[in-house]
mmCIF file of the N, C-alpha and C atoms, coordinates in Angstrom:
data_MODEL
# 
_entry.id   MODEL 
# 
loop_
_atom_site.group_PDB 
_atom_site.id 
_atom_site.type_symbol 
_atom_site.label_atom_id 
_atom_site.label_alt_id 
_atom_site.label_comp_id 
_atom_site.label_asym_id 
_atom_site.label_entity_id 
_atom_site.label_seq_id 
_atom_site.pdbx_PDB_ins_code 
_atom_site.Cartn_x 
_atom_site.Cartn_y 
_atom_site.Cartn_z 
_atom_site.occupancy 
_atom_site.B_iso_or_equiv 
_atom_site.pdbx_formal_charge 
_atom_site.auth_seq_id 
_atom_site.auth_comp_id 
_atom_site.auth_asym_id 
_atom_site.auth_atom_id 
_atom_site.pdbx_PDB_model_num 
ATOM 1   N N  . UNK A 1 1  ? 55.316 -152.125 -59.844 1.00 0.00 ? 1  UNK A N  1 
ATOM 2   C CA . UNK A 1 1  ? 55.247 -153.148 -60.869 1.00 0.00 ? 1  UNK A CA 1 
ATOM 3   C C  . UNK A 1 1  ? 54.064 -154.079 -60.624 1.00 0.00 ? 1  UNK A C  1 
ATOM 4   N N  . UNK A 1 2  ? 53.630 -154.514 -59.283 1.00 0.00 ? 2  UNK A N  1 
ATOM 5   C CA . UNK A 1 2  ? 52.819 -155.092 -59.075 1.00 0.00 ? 2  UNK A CA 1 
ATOM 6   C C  . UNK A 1 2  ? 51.412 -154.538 -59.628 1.00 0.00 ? 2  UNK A C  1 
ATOM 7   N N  . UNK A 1 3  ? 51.309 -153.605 -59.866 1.00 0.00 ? 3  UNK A N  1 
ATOM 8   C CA . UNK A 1 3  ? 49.923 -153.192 -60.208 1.00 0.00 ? 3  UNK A CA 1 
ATOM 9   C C  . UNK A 1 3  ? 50.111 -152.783 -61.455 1.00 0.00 ? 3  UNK A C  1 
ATOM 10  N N  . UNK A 1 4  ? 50.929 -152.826 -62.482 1.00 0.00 ? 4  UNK A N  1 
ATOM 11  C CA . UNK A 1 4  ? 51.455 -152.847 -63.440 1.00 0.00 ? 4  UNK A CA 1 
ATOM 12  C C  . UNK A 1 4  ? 51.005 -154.241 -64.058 1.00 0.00 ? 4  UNK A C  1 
ATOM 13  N N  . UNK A 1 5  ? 51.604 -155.471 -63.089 1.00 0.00 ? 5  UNK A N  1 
ATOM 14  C CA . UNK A 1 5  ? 51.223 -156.842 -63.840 1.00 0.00 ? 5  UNK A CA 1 
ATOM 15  C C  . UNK A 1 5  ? 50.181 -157.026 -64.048 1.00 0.00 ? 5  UNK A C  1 
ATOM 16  N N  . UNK A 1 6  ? 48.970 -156.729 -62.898 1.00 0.00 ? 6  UNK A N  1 
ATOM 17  C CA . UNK A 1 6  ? 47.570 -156.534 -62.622 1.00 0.00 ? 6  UNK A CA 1 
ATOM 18  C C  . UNK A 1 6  ? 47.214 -156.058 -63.987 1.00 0.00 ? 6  UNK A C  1 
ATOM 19  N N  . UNK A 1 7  ? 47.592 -154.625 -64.031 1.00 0.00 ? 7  UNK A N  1 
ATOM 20  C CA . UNK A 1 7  ? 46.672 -153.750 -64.991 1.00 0.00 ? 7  UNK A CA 1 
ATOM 21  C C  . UNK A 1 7  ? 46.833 -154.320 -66.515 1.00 0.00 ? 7  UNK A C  1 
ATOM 22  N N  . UNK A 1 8  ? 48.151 -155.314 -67.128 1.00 0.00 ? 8  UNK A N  1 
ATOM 23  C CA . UNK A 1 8  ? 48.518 -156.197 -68.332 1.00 0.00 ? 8  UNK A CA 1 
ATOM 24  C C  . UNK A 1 8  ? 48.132 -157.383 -68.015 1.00 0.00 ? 8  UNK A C  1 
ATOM 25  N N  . UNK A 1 9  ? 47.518 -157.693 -67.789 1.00 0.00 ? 9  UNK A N  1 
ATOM 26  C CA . UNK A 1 9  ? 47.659 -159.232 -67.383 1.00 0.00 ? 9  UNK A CA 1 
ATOM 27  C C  . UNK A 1 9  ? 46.300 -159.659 -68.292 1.00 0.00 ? 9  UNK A C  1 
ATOM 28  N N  . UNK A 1 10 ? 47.305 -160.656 -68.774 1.00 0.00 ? 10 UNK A N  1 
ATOM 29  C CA . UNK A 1 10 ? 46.490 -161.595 -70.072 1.00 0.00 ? 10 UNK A CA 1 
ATOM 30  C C  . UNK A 1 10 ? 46.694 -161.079 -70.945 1.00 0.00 ? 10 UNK A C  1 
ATOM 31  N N  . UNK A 1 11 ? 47.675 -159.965 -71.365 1.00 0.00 ? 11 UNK A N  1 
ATOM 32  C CA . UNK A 1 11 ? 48.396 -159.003 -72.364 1.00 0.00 ? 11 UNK A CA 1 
ATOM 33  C C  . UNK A 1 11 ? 49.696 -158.933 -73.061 1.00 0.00 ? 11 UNK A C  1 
ATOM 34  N N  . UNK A 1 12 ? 50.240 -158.932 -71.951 1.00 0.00 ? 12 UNK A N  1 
ATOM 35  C CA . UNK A 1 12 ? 52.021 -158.867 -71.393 1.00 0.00 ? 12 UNK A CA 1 
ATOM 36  C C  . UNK A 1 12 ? 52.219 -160.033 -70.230 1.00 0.00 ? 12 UNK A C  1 
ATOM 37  N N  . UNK A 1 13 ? 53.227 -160.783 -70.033 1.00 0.00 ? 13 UNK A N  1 
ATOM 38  C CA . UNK A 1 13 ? 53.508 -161.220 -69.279 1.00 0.00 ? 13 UNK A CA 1 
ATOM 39  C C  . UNK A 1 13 ? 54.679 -160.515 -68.398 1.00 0.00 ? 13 UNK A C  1 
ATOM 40  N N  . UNK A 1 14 ? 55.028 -159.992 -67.326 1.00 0.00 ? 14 UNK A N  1 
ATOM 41  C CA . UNK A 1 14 ? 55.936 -159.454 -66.259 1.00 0.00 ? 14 UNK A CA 1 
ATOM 42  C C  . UNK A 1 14 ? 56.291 -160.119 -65.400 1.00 0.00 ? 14 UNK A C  1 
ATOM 43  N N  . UNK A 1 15 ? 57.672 -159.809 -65.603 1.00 0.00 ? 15 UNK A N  1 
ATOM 44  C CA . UNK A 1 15 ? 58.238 -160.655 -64.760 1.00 0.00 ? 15 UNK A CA 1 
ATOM 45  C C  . UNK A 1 15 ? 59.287 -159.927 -64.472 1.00 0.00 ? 15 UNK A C  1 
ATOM 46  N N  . UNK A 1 16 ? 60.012 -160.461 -62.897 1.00 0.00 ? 16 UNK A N  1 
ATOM 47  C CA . UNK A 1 16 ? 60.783 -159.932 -62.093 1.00 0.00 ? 16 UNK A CA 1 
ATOM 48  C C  . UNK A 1 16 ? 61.888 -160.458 -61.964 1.00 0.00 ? 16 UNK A C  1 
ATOM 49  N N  . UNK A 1 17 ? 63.433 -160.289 -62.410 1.00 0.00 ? 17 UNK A N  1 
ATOM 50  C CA . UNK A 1 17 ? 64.750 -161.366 -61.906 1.00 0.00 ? 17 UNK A CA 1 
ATOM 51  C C  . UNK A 1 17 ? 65.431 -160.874 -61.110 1.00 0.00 ? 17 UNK A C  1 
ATOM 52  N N  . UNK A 1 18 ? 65.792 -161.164 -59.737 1.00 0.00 ? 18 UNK A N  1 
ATOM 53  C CA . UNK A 1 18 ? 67.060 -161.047 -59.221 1.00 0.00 ? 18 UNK A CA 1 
ATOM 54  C C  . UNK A 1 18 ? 67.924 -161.714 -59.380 1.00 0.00 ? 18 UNK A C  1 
ATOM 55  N N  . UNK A 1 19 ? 69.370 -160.845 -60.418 1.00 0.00 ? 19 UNK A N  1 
ATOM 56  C CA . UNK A 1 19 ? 70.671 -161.473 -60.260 1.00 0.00 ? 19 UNK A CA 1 
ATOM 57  C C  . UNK A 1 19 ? 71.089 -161.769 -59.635 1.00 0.00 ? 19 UNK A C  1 
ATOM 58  N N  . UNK A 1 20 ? 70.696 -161.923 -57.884 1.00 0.00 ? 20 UNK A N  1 
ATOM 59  C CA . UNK A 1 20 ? 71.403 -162.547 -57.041 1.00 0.00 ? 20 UNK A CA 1 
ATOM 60  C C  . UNK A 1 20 ? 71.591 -163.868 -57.471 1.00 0.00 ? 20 UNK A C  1 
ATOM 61  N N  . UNK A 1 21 ? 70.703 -164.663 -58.009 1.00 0.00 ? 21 UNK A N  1 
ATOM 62  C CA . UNK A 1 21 ? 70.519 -165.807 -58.250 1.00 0.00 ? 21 UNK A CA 1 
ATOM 63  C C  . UNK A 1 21 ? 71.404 -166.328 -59.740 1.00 0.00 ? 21 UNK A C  1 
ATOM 64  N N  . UNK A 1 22 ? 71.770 -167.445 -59.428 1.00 0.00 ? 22 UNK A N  1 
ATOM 65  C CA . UNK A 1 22 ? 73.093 -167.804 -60.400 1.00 0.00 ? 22 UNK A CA 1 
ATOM 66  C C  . UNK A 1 22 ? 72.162 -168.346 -62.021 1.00 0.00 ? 22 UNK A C  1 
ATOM 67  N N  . UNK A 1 23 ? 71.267 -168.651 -61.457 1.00 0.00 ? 23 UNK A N  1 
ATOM 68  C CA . UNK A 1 23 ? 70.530 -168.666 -62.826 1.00 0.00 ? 23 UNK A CA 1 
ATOM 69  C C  . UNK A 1 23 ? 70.022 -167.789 -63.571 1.00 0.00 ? 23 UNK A C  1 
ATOM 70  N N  . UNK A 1 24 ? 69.288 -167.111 -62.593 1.00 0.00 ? 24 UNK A N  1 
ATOM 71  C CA . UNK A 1 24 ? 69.089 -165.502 -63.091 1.00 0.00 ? 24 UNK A CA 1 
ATOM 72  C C  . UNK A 1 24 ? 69.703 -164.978 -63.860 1.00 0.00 ? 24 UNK A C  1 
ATOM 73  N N  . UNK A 1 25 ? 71.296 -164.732 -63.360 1.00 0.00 ? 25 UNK A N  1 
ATOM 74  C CA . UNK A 1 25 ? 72.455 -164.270 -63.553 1.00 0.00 ? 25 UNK A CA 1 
ATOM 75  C C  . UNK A 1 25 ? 73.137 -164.572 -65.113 1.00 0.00 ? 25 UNK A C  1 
ATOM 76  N N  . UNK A 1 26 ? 72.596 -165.890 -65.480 1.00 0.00 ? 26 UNK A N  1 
ATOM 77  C CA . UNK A 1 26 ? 72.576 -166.218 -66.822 1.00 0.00 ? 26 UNK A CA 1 
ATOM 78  C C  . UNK A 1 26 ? 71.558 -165.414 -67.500 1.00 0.00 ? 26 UNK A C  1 
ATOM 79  N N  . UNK A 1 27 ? 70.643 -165.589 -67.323 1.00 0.00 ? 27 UNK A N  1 
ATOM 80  C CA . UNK A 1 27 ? 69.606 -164.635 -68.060 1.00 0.00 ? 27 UNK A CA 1 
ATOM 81  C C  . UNK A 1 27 ? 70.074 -163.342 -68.131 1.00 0.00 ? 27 UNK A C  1 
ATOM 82  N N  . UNK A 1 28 ? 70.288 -162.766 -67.308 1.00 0.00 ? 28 UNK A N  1 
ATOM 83  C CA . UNK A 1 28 ? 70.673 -161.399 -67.308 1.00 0.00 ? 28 UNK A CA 1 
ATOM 84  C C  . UNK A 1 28 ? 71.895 -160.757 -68.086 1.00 0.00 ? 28 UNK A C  1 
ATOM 85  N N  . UNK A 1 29 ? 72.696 -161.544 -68.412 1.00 0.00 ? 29 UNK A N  1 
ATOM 86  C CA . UNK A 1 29 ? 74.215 -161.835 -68.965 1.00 0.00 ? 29 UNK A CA 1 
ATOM 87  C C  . UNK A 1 29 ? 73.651 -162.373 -70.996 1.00 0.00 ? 29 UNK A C  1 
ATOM 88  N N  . UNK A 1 30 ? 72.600 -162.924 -70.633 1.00 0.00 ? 30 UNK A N  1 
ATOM 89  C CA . UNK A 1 30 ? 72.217 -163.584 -72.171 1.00 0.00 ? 30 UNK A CA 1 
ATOM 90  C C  . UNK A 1 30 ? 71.563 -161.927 -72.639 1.00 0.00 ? 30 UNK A C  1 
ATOM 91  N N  . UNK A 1 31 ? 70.678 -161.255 -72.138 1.00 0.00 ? 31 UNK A N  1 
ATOM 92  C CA . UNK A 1 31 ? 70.344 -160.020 -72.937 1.00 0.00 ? 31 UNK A CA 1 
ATOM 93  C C  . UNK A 1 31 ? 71.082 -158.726 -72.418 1.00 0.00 ? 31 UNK A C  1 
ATOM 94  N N  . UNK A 1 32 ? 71.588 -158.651 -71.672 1.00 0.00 ? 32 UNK A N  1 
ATOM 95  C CA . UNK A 1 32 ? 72.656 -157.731 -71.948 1.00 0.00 ? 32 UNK A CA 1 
ATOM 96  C C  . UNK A 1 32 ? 72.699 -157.082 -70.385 1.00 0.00 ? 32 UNK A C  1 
ATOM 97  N N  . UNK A 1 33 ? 71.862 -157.611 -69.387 1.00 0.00 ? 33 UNK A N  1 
ATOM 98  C CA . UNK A 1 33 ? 71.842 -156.290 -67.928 1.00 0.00 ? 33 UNK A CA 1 
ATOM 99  C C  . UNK A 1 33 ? 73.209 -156.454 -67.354 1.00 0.00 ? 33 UNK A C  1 
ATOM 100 N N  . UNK A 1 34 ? 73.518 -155.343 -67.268 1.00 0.00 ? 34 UNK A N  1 
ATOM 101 C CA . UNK A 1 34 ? 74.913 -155.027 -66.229 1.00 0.00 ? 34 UNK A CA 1 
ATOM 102 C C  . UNK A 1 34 ? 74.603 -153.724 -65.252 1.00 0.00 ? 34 UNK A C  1 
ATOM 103 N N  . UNK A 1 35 ? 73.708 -153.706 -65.245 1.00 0.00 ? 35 UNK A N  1 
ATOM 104 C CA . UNK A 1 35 ? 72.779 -152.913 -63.810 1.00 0.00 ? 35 UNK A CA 1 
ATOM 105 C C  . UNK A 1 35 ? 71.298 -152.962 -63.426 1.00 0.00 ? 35 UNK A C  1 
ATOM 106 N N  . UNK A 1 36 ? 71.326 -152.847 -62.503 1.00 0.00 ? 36 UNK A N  1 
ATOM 107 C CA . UNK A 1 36 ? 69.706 -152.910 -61.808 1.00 0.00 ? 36 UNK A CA 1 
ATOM 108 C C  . UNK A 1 36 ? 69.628 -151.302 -61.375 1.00 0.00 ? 36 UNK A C  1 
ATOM 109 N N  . UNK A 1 37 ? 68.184 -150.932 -61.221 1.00 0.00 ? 37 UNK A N  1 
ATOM 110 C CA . UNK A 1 37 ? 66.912 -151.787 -62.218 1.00 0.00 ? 37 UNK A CA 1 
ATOM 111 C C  . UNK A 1 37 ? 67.048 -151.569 -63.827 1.00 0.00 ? 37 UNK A C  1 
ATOM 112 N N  . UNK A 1 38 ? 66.484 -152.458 -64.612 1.00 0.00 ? 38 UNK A N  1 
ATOM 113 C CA . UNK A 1 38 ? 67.107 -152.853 -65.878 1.00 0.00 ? 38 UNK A CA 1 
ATOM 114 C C  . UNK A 1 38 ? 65.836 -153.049 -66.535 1.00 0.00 ? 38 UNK A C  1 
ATOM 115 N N  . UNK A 1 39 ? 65.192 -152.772 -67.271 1.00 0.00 ? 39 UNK A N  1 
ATOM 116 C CA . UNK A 1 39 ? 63.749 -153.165 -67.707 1.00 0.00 ? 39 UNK A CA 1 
ATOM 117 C C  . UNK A 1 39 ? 63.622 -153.238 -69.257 1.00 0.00 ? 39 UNK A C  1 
ATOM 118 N N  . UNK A 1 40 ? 63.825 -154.705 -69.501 1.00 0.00 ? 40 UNK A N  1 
ATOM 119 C CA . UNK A 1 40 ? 63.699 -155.389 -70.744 1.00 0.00 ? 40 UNK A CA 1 
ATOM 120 C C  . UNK A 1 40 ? 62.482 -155.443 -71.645 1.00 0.00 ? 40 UNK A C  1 
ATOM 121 N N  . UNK A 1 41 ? 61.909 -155.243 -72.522 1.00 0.00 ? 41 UNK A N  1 
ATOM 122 C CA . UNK A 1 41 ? 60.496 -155.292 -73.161 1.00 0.00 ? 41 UNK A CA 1 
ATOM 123 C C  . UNK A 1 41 ? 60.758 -156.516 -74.186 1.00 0.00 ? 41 UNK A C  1 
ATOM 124 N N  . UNK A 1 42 ? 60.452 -157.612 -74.596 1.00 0.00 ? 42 UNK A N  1 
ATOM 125 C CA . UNK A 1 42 ? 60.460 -158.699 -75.745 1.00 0.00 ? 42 UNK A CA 1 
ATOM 126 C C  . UNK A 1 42 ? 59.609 -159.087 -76.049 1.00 0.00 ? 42 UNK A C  1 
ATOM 127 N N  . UNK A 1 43 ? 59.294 -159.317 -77.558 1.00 0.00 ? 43 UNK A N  1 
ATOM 128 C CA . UNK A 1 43 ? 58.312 -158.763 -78.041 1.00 0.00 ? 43 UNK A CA 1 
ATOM 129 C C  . UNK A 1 43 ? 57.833 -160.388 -78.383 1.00 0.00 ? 43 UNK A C  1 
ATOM 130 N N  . UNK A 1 44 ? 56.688 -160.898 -78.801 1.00 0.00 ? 44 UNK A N  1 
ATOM 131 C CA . UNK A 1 44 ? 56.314 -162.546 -78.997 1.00 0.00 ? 44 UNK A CA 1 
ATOM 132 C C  . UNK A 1 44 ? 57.371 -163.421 -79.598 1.00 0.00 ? 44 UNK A C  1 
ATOM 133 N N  . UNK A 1 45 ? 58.240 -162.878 -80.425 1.00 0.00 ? 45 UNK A N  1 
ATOM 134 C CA . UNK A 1 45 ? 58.697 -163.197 -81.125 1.00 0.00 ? 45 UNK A CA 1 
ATOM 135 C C  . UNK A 1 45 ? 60.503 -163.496 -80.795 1.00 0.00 ? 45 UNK A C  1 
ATOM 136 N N  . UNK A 1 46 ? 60.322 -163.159 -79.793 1.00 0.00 ? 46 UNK A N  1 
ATOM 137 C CA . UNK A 1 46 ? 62.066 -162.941 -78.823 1.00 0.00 ? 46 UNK A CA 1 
ATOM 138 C C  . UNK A 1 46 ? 62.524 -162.226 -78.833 1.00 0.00 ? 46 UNK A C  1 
ATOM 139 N N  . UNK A 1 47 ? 62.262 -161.131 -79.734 1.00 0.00 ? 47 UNK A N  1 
ATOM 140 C CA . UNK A 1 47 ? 63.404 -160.093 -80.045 1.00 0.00 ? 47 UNK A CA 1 
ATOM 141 C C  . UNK A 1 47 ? 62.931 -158.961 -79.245 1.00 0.00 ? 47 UNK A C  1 
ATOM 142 N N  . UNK A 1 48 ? 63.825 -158.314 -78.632 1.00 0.00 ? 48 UNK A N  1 
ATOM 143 C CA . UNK A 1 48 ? 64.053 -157.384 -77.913 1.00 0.00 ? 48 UNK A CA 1 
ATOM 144 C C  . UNK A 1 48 ? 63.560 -155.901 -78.422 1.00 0.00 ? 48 UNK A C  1 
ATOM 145 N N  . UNK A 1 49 ? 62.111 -155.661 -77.512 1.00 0.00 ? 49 UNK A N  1 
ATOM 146 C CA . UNK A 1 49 ? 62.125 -154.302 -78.155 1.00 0.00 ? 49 UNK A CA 1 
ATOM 147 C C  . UNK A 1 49 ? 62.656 -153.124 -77.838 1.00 0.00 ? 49 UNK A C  1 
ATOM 148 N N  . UNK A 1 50 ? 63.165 -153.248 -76.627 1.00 0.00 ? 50 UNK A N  1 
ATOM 149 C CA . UNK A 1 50 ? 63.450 -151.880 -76.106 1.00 0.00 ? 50 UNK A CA 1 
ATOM 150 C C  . UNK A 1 50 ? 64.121 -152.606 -74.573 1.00 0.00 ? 50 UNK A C  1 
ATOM 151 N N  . UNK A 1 51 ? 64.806 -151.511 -74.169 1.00 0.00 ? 51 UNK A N  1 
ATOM 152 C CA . UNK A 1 51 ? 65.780 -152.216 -72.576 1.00 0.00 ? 51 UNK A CA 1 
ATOM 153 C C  . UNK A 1 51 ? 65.717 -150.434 -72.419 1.00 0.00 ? 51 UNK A C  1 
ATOM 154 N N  . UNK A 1 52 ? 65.492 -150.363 -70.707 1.00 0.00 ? 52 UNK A N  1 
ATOM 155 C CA . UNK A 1 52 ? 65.799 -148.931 -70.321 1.00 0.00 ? 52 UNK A CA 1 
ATOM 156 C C  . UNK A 1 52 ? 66.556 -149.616 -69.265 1.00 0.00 ? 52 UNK A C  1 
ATOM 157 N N  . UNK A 1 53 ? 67.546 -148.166 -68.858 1.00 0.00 ? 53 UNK A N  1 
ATOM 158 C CA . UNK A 1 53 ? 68.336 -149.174 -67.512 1.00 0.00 ? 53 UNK A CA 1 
ATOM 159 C C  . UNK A 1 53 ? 68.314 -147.504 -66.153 1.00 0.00 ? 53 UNK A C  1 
ATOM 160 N N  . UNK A 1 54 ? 67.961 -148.265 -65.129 1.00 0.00 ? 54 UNK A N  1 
ATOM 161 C CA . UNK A 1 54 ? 67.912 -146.971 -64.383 1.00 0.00 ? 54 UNK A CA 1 
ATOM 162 C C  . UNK A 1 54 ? 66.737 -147.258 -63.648 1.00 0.00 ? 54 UNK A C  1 
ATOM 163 N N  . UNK A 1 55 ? 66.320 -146.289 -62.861 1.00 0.00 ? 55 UNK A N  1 
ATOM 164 C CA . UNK A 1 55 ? 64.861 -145.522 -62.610 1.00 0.00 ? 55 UNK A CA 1 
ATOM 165 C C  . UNK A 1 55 ? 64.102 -145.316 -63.486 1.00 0.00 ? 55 UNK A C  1 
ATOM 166 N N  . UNK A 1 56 ? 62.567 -145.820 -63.681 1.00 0.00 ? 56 UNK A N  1 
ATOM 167 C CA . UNK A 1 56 ? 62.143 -145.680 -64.902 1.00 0.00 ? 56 UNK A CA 1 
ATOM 168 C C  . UNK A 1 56 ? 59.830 -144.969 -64.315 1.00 0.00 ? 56 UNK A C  1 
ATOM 169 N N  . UNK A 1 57 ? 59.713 -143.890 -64.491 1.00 0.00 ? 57 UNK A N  1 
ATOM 170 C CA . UNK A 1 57 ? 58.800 -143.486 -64.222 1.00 0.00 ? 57 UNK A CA 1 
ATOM 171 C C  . UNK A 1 57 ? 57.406 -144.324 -64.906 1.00 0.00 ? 57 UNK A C  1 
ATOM 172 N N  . UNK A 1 58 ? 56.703 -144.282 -63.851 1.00 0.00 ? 58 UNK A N  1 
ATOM 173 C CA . UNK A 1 58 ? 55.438 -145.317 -64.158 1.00 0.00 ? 58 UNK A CA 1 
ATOM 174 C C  . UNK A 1 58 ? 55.237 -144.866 -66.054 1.00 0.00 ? 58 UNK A C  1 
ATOM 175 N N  . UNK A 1 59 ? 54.787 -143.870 -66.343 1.00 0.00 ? 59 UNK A N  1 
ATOM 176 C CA . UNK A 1 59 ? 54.392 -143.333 -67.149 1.00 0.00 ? 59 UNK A CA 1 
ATOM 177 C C  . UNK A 1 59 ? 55.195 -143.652 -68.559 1.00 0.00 ? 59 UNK A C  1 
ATOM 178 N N  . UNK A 1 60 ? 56.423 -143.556 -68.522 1.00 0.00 ? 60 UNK A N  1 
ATOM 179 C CA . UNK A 1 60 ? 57.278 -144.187 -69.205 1.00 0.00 ? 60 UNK A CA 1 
ATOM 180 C C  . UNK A 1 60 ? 57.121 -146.042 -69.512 1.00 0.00 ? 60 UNK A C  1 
ATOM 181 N N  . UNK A 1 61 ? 56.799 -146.472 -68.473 1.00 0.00 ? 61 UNK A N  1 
ATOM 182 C CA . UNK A 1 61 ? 56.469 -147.812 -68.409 1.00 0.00 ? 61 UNK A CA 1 
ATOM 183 C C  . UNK A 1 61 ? 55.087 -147.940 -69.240 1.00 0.00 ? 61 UNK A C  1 
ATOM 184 N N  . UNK A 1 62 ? 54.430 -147.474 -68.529 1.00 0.00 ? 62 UNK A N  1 
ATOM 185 C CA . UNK A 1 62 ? 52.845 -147.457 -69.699 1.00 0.00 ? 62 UNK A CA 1 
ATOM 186 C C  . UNK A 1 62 ? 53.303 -148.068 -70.806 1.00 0.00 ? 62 UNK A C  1 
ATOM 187 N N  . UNK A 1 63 ? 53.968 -146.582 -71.061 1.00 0.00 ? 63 UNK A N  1 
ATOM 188 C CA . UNK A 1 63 ? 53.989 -146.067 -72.990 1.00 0.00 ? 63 UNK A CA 1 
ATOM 189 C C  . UNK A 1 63 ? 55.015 -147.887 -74.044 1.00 0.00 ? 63 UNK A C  1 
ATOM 190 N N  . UNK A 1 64 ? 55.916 -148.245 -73.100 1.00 0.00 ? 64 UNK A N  1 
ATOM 191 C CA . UNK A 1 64 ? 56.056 -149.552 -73.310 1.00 0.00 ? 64 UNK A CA 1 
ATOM 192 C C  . UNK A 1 64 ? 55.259 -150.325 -73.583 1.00 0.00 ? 64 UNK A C  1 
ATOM 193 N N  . UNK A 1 65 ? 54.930 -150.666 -72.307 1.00 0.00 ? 65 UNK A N  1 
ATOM 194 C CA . UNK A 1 65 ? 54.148 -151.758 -72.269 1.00 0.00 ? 65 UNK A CA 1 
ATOM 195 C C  . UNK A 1 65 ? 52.524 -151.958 -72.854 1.00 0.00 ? 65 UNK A C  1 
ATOM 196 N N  . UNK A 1 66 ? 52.401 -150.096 -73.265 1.00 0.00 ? 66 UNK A N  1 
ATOM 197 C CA . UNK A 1 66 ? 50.920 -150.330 -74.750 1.00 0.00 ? 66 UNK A CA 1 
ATOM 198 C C  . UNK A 1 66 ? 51.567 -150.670 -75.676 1.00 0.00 ? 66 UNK A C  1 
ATOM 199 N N  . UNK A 1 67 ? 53.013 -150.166 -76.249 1.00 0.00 ? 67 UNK A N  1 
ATOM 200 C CA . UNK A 1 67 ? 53.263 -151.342 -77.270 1.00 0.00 ? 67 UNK A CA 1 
ATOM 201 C C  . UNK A 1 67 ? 53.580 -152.518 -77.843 1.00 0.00 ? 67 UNK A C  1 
ATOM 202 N N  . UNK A 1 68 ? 54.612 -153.305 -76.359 1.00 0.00 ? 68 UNK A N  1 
ATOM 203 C CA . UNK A 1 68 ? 54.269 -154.253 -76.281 1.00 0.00 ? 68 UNK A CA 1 
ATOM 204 C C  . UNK A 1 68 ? 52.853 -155.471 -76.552 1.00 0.00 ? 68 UNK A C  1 
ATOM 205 N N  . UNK A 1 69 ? 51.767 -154.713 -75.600 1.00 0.00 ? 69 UNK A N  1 
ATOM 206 C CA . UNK A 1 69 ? 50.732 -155.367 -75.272 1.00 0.00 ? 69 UNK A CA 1 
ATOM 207 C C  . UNK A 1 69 ? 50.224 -155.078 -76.999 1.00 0.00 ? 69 UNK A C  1 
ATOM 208 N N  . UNK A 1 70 ? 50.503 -154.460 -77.459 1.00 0.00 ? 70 UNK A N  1 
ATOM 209 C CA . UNK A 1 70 ? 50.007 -154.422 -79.236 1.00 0.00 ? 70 UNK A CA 1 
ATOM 210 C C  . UNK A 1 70 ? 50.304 -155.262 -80.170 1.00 0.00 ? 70 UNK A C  1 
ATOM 211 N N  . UNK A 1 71 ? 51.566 -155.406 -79.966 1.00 0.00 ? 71 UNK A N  1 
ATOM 212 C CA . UNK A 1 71 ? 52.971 -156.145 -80.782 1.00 0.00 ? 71 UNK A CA 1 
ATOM 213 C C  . UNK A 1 71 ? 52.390 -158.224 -80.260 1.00 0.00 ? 71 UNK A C  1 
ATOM 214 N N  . UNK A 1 72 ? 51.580 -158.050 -79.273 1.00 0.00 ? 72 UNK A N  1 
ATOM 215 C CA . UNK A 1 72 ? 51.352 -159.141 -78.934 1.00 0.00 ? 72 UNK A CA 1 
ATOM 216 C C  . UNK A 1 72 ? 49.781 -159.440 -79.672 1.00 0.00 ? 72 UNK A C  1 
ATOM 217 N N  . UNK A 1 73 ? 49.051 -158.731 -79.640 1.00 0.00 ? 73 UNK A N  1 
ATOM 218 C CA . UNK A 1 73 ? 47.525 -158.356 -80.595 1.00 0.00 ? 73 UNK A CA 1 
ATOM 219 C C  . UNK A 1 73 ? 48.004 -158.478 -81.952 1.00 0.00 ? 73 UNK A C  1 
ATOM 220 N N  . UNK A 1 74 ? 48.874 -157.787 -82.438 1.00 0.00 ? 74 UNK A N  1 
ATOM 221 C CA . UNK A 1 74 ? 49.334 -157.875 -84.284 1.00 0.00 ? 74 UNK A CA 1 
ATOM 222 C C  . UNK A 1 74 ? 49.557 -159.147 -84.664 1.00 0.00 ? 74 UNK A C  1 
ATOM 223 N N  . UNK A 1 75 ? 49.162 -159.646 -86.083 1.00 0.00 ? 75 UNK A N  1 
ATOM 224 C CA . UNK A 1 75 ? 49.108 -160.785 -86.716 1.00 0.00 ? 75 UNK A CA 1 
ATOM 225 C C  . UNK A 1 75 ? 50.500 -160.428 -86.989 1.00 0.00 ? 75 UNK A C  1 
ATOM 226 N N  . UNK A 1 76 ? 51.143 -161.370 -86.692 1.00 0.00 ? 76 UNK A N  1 
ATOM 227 C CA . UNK A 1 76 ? 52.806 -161.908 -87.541 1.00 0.00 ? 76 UNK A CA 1 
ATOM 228 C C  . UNK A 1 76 ? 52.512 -162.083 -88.668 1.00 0.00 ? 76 UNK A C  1 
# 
């Protein structure tokens, strides 16, 4: 992921939560994770584009996060 944030950055913003944490734990409970690893995509606008839950192959991540990083380029 770290070179993931690198390679979006100034694009996508990434970010990392551990539910250990009781605040976290709210967040995680507000969009829906009930397992780790859990990988949320939201799009400028709040709304949720996509959630994979599991193991998730770099490559798979890409293909996200070019549309994300698009969805953030597109005029509303």
């Amino acid at each position: 992921m770290r070179r993931l944030q690198k390679t979006y950055e100034g694009r996508v913003d990434i970010l990392s939560v551990s539910t250990g944490n009781m605040r976290n734990s709210k967040l995680a409970d507000q969009v829906g994770v009930a397992y780790t690893p859990t990988f949320v995509f939201v799009r400028p606008d709040g709304q949720i584009q996509s959630m994979m839950i599991g193991e998730v192959d770099e490559e798979r991540l890409v293909q996200e996060l070019d549309l994300l990083a698009k969805s953030n380029t597109t005029p509303q």
